[in-house]
N, C-alpha and C positions, 0 to 999 in steps of 0.2 A: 521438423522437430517440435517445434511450437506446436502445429495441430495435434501430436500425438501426447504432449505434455497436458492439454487438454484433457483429450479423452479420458486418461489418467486419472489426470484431477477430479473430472465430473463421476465416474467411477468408483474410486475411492471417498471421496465425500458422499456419495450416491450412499456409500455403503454405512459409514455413521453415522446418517439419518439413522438407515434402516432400523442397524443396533439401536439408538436412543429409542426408537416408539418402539421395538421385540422391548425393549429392558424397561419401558414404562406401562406398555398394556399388554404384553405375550405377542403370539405370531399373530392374531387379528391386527391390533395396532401395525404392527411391524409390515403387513401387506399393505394398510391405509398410506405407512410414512413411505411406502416403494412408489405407489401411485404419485403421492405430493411429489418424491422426489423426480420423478418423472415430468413433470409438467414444471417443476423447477428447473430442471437442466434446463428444459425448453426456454421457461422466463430466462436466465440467467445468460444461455447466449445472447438472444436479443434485447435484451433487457437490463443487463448486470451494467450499464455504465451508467442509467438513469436511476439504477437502485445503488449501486455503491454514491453517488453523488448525492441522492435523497441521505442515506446514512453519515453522509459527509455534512452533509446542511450547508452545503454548495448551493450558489444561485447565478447563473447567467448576466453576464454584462456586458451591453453594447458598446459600437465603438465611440459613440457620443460620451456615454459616460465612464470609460476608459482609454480614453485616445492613446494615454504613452504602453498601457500593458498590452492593445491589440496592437502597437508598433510594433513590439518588440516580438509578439508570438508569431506576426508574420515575417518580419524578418528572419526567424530561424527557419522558421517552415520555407521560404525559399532557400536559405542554403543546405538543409536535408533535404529535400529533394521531397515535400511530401504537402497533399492539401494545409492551407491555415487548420487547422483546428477552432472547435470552440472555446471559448474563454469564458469560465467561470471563478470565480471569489467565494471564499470562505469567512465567513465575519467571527477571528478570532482572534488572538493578540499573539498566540502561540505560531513561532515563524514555518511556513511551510510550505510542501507543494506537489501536486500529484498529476497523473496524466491517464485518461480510462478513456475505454469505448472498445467495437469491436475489429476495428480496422483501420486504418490511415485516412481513411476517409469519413468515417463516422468518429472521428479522436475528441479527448477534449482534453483542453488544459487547466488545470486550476489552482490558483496561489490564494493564499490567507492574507488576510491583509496585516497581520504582523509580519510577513517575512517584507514588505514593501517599505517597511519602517526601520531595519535594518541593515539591507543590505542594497549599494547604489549600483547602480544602468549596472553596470559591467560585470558586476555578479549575479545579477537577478538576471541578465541573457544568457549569463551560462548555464544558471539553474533551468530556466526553461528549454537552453540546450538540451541537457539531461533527460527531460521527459520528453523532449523531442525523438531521445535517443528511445524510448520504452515505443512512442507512437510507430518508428521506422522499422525497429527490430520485431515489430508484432509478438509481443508479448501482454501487451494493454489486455488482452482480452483474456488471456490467461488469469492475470492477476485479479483483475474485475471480478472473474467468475469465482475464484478462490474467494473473495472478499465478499460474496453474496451468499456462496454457499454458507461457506463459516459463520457470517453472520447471523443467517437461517440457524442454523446449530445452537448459536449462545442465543437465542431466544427461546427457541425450543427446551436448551435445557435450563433455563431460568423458567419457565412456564413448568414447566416440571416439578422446579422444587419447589416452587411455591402455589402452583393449585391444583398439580399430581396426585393419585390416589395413592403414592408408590410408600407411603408410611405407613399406612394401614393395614401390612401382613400380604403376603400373597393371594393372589385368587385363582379359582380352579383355571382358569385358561391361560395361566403364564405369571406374566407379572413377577419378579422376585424384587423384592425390595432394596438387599444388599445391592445387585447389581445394577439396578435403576440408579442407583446413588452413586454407585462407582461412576456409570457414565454418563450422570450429567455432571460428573466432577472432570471427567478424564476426556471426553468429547470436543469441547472447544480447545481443549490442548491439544488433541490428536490433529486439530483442525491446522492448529498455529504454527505445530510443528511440520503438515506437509506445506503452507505458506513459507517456512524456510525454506523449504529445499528448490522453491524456485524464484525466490526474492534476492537472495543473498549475491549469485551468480549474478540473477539481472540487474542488479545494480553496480556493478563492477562494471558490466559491458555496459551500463548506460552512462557512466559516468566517461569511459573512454569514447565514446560515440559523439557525445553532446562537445567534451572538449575537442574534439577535431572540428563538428561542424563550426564553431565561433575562432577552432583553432586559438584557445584560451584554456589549457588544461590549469594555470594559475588561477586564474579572477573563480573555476567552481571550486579549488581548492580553498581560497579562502573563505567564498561562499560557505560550503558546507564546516567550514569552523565555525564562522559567526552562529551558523543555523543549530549547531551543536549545544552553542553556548543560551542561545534564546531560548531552545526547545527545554533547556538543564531551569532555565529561568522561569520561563512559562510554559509548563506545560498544559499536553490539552487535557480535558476533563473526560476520566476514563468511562467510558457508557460503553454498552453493547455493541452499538454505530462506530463509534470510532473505535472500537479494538476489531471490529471487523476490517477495518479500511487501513490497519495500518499499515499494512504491509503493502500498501499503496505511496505512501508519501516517500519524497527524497530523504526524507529525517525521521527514526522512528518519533513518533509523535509523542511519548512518556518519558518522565524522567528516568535514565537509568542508574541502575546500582552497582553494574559490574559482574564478577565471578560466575553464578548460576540466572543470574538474568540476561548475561549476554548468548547462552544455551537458546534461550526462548526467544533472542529478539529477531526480528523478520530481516534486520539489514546486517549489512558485514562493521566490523569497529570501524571508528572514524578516523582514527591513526593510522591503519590500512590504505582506508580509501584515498587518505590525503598524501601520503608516501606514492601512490602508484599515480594519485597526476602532477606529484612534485618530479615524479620519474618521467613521465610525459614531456613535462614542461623542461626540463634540462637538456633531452633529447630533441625538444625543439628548438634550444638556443634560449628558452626563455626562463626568466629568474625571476625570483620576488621581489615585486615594489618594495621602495621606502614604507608605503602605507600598509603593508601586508606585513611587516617585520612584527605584529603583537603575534601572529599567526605560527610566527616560527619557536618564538618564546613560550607562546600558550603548548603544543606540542611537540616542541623539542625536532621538528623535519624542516 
């Protein structure tokens, strides 16, 4: 199902390049953006986890100088059942945490170092449970590749509006100006929009996955509140790079607003998510700490 989700995706994105360079320079452009897109697909499988992480402005950290966060990634990696991963850091204040690469054995993990600042041991191994869950369920590379193509997209159409010919009236080979504009307005939302349709699911199943492996469906419940409340506090700084990448992190990475933003966000509510591993955890026997009780007052589960 994942391979075919793929194809799909690369596909479909394949095909809104296209329209952007058809609606920026007529059917020439529109054949050049089929080749790029071509040799994109190509980077993107083998390459989308070193380009979503460049866009992430992730960097690599040994075990020397993170002794307790490779403890903890290789402890989960042996109770899912799958290679350590690598471990990379995000230098941001904004709390978070994502998981890319193209197989379980090529995986990588990586936390911001605000989330390290708020949330202790026992929630930060169930967060990394979670993306444990996206490394096992092989969808990392799904999402990666969404998050490379997309990102290709909002650059494209941001190179567009701003050193595009497409204001200058039509020209004999193509080019219509009206539509040029439509789709570099409408493209990275077409992008974001198919990023939902396979974000939203996989974070549901990652979030039940990760709590079975630490079997702690509580400690990512309160996790993912505290991550709610930092992300609402500090968010990250909206660029090109990270609106491509978001639909990568445990937490969307912007503040949100509600009603018509929740339409466009890549994750499911957090009220949702935290009900179904409140439901986990009862079913397990297990109830919230004393220290978890702001968790129950802040959303009412």
């Amino acid at each position: 199902m994942n391979t075919l989700r793929t194809v799909v995706l690369l596909a479909t994105l394949t095909a809104l390049l296209v329209l952007v360079g058809y609606a920026l320079g007529g059917p020439q452009l529109g054949l050049v953006f089929l080749v790029i897109a071509g040799i994109g697909n190509f980077a993107s499988y083998w390459f989308s986890d070193k380009i979503a992480l460049r866009m992430a402005g992730a960097h690599e950290v040994s075990e020397a100088e993170e002794p307790g966060l490779h403890g903890l990634v290789s402890e989960v990696a042996q109770l899912a059942g799958v290679p350590k991963p690598k471990v990379f850091v995000v230098d941001t204040e904004s709390p978070n945490a994502f998981a890319t690469g193209r197989d379980p054995s090529h995986a990588v993990v990586a936390v911001t170092t605000g989330i390290r600042r708020i949330l202790n041991d026992r929630e930060l191994k169930a967060v990394i449970a979670h993306e444990m869950g996206h490394v096992k369920n092989r969808d990392i590379l799904t999402s990666s590749i969404a998050a490379t193509i997309a990102g290709a997209i909002s650059y494209l159409a941001w190179m567009g509006m701003w050193f595009g010919g497409m204001f200058g009236g039509r020209d004999r080979d193509g080019g219509n100006p009206l539509l040029g504009l439509l789709v570099v307005i409408l493209a990275p939302i077409a992008a974001t929009i198919i990023q939902l349709g396979i974000s939203r699911s996989r974070e549901y199943q990652a979030d039940e996955s990760g709590a079975h492996y630490v079997h702690d469906p509580e400690a990512l419940a309160s996790a993912l509140a505290k991550l709610n409340d930092g992300v609402q506090a500090r968010p990250m700084e909206q660029t090109a790079g990270t609106q491509a990448t978001a639909a990568l992190y445990i937490m969307h990475p912007f503040r949100g607003g509600g009603g018509l933003t929740n339409l466009f966000s890549t994750h499911p509510p957090i009220e949702a998510r935290i009900a179904r591993l409140r439901a986990m955890a009862q079913e397990m026997g297990q109830f919230p700490s004393a220290g978890d009780a702001w968790t129950e007052r802040r959303y009412g589960i």
